[in-house]
C-alpha positions as CSV (number, residue, x, y, z in Angstrom):
1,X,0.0,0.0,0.0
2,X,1.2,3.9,-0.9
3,X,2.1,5.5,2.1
4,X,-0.6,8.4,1.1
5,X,-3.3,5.8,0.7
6,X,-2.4,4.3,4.2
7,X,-2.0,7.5,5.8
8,X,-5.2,8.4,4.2
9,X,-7.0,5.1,5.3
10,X,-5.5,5.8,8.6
11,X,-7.1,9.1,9.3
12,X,-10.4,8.2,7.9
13,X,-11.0,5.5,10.6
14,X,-9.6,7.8,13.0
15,X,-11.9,10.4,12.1
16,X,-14.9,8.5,11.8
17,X,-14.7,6.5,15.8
18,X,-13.3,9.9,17.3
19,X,-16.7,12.4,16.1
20,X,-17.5,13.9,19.3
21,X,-20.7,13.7,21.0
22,X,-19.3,16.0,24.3
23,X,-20.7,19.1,25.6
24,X,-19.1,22.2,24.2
25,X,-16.7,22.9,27.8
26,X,-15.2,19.1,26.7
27,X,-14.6,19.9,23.4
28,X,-13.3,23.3,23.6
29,X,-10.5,21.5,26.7
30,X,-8.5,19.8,24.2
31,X,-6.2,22.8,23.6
32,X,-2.8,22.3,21.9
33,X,-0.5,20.5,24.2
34,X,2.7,20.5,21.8
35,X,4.8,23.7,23.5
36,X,7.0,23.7,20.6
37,X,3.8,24.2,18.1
38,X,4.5,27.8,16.5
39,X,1.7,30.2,17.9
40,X,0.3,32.8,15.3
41,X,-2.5,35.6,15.3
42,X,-3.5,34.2,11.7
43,X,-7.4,33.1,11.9
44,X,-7.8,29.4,11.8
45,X,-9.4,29.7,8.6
46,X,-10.3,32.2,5.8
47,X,-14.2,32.3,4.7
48,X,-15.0,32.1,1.0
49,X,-18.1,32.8,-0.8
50,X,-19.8,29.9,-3.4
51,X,-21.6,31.8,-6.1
52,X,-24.8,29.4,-5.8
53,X,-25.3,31.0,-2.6
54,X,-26.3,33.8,-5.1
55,X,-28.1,32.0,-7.6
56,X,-31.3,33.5,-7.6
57,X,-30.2,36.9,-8.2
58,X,-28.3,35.7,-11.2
59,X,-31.2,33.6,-12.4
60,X,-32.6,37.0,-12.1
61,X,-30.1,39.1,-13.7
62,X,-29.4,41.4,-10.5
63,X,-26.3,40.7,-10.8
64,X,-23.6,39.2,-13.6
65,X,-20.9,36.5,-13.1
66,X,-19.0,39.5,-13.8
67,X,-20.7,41.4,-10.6
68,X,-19.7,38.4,-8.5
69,X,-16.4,39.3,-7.0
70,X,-16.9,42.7,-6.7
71,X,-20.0,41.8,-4.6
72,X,-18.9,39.6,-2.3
73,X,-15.9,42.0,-1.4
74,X,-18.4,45.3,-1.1
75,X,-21.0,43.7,0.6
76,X,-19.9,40.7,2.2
77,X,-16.2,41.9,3.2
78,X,-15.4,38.1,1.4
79,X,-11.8,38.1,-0.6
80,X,-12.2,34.9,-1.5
81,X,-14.5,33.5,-4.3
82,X,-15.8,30.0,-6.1
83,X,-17.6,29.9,-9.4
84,X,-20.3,28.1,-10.9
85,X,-19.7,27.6,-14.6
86,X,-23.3,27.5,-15.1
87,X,-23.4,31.8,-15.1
88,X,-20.6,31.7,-17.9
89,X,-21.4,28.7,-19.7
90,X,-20.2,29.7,-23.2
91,X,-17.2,31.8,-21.8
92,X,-14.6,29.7,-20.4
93,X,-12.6,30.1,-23.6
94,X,-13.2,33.6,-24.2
95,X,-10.5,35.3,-23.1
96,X,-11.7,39.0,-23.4
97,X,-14.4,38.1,-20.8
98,X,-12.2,35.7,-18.7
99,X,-9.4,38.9,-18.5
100,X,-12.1,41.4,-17.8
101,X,-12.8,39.0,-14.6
102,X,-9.7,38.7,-13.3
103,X,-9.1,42.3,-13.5
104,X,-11.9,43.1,-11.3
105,X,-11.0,40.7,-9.0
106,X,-7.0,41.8,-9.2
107,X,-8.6,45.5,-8.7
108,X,-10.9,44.5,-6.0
109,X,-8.3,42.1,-4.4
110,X,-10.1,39.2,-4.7
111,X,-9.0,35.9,-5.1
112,X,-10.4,33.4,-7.4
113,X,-10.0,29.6,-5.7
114,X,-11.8,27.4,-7.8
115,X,-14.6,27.0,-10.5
116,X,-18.0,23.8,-9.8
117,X,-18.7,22.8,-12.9
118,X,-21.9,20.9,-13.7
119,X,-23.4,19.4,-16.7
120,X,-20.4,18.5,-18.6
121,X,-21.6,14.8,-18.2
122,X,-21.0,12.0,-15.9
123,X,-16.9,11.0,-15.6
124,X,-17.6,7.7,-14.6
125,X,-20.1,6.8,-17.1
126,X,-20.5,3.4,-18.1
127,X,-19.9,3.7,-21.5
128,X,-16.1,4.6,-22.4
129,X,-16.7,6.8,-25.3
130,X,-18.9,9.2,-23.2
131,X,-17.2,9.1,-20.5
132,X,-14.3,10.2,-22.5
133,X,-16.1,13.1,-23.6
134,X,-17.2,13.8,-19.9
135,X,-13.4,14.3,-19.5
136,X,-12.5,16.2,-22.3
137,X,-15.4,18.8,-22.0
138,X,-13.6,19.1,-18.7
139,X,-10.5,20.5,-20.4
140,X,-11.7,24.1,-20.9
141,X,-12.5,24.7,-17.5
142,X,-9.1,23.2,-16.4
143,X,-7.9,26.0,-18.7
144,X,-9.9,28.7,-17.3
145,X,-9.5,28.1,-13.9
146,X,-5.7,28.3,-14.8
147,X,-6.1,31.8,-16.6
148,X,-8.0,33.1,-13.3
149,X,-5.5,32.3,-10.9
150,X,-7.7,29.1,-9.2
151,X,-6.5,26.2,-7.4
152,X,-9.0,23.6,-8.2
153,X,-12.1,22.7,-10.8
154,X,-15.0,20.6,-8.9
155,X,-16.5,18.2,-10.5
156,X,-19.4,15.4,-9.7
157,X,-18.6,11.6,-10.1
158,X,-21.5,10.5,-11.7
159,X,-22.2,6.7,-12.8
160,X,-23.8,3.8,-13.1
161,X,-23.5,0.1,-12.2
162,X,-23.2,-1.8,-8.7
163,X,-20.9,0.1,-5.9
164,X,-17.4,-1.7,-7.6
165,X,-18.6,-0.6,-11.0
166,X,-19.1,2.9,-10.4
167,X,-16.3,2.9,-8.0
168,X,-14.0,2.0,-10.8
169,X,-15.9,3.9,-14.0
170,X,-15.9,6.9,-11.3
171,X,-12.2,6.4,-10.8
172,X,-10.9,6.2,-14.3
173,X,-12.4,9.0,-15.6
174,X,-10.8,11.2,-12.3
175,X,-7.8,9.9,-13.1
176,X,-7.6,11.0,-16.6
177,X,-9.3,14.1,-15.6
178,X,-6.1,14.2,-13.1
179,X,-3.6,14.1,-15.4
180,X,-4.8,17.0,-17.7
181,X,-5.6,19.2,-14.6
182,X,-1.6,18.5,-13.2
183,X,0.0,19.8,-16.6
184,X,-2.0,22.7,-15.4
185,X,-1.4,22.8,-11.6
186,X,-5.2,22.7,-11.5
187,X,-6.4,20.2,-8.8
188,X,-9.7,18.3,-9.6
189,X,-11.6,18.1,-6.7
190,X,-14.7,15.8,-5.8
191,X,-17.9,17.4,-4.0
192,X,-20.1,15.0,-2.6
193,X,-23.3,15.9,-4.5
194,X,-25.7,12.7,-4.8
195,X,-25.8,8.8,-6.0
196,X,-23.2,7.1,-4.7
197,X,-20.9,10.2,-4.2
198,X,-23.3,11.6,-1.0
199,X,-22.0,8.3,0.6
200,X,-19.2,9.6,2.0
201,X,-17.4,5.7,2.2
202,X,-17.8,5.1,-1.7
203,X,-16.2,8.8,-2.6
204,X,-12.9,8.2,-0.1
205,X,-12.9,4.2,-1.7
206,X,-12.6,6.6,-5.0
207,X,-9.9,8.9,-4.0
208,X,-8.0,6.0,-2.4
209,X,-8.4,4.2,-5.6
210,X,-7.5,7.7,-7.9
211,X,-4.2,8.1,-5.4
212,X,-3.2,11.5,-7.1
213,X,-2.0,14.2,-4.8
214,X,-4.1,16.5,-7.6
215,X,-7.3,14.4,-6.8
216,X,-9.3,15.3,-3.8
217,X,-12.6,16.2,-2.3
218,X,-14.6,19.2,-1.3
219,X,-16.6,17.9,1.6
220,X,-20.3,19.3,1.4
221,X,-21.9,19.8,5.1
222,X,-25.3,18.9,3.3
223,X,-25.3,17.3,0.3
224,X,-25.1,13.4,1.8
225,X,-28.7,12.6,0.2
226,X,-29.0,9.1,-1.1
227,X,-32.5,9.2,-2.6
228,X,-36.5,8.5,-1.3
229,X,-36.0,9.1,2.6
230,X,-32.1,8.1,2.9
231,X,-29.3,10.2,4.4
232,X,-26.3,9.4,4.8
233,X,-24.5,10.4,8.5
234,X,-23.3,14.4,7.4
235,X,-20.5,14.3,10.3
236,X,-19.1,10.9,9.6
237,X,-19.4,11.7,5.8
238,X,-17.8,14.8,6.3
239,X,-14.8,12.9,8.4
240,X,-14.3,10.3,5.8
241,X,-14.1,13.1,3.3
242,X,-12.0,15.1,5.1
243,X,-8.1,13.7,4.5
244,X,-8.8,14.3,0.8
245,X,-10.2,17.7,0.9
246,X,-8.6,20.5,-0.7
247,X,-11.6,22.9,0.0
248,X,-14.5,22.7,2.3
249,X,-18.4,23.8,1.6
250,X,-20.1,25.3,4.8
251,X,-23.7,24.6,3.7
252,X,-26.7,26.1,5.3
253,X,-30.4,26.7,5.0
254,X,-32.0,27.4,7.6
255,X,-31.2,29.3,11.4
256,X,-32.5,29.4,14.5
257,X,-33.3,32.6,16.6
258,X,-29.9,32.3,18.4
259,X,-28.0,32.0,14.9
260,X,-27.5,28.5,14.9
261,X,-28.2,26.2,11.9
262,X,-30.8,24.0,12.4
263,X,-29.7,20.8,10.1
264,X,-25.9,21.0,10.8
265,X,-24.5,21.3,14.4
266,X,-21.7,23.6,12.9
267,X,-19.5,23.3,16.2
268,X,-19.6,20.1,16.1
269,X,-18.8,20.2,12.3
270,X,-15.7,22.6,12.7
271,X,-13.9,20.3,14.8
272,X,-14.3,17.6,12.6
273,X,-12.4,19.6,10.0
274,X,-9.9,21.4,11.7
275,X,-8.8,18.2,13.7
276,X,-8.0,16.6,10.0
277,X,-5.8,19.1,9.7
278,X,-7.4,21.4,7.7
279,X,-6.8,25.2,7.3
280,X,-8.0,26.6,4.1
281,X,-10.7,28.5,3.6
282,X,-14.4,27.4,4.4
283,X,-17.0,28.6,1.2
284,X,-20.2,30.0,2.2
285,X,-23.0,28.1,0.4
286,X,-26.5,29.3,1.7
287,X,-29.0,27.3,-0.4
288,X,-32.6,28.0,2.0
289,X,-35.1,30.1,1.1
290,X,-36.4,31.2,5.0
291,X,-34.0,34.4,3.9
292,X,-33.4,36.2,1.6
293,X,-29.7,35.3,-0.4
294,X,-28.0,38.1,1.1
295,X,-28.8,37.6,5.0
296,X,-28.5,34.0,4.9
297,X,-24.6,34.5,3.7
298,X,-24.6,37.3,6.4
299,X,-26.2,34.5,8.8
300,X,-23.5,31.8,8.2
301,X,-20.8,34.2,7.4
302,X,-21.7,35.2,11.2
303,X,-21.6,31.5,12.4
304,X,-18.4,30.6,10.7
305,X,-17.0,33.6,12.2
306,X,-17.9,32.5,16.0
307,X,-17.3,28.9,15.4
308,X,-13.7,30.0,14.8
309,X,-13.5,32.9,17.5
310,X,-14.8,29.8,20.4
311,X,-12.4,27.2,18.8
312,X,-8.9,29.4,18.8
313,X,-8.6,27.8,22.4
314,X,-8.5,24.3,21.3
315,X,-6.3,25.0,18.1
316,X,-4.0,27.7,19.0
């Protein structure tokens, strides 16, 4: 066995037995005991902003995928932004539109991380030939991502088949996929975002089975929906997830009057990322409809915020 994939296979199971089921005075004891870690006034981790969190008002046309950075630096006081190619579907190879983005985010001071791209069909598809073309349609948003300054594309591993079929169909076409995006230093990263991938155990099988440093996951606090009335476990999918992820989706819908969410215990959530390890940033995705788009980002932008002013103790 590699000694990624066992270190990998290692954290996963220590992950999934150690999710905490303490009361928030336990959790917040286990402070760093290593004197000789370095101590730092830099946040634990940066917040982000997922354009789907503004989909409506760009169904709408309130604003442009050209608005996007802009707004989330003006009104969010967010630096930090991920795409949907789905508001500049026909652009990822024009360049004059793809340069006039980047300079508003280079005049703005934002930076672009990555672009989710949807319906570019399924990379694990069972036949070859389309699944082929699933990975090649990839290609242009490899490129764009490059030409924006990103560090990842996301992408869905959709397939067919019994669990070791799509496993493998899934796997092939990442890999592939893989290759292209490392000639670019574009990482392709998986978000769990239903079939078998919102089963958090079949996507790390996946990434274990892909073993590219290039390959990983964006774990999705919500999306672990298997179909009819099943859901997968969100905290142990999120910790099986977790030593592959290169970026991290803080999804919310709906709060309660003292701010909390009331589908994702987000406490309980953080720690379970930050104790894999993680410190990149965390993307705002609010996808309810109980507020409107801009107070729900306000809303978890606010929890994010306290979940990482209560944690310091533990982690710094």
């Amino acid at each position: 066995m590699k000694r990624r994939t066992f270190l990998k296979k290692s954290a996963v199971a220590a992950s999934s037995a150690g999710v905490v089921h303490l009361g928030l005075a336990s959790l917040l004891s286990g402070c760093n005991d290593d004197k000789t870690a370095p101590k730092t006034n830099s946040p634990l981790f940066e917040i982000s902003l997922a354009e789907w969190s503004l989909h409506r008002m760009l169904q709408e046309e309130a604003i442009t995928n050209l608005d996007f950075p802009v707004f989330a630096r003006n009104r969010f006081e967010i630096n930090a932004v991920e795409y949907v190619n789905s508001f500049f579907k026909e652009k990822a190879r024009d360049k004059e539109y793809l340069e006039d983005l980047r300079s508003r985010c280079n005049s703005e001071g934002v930076t672009s991380l990555l672009i989710m791209c949807d319906g570019e069909g399924a990379l694990g598809d069972e036949d070859e030939a389309a699944r082929t073309r699933a990975v090649e349609n990839h290609y242009r948003w490899i490129e764009a991502a490059k030409f924006l300054g990103c560090h990842s594309i996301r992408v869905n591993a959709q397939s067919s088949g019994t669990w070791d079929e799509q496993r493998d169909r899934a796997a092939d076409g990442l890999s592939r996929l893989t290759e292209f995006g490392a000639e670019h230093e574009i990482n392709v990263i998986v978000e769990n975002h239903g079939g078998l991938s919102s089963n958090g155990s079949w996507l790390a099988e996946v990434m274990t089975q892909v073993d590219h440093p290039m390959c990983g996951t964006l774990p999705d606090f919500g999306n672990f929906h298997l179909g009819n009335d099943d859901w997968y476990d969100r905290y142990k999918g999120v910790a099986e997830l977790m030593p592959f992820a290169k970026a991290v989706s803080a999804k919310s819908y709906e709060f309660g009057d003292d701010g909390s969410e009331l589908r994702t215990d987000y406490m309980r959530m953080m720690i379970i990322v930050l104790d894999a390890g993680y410190r990149g940033f965390i993307g705002i995705e609010y996808e309810g409809d109980g507020l409107s788009e801009v107070d729900g980002i306000l809303a978890t932008k606010s929890l994010l915020e306290n979940s990482r002013e209560l944690l310091k103790v533990r982690y710094i």
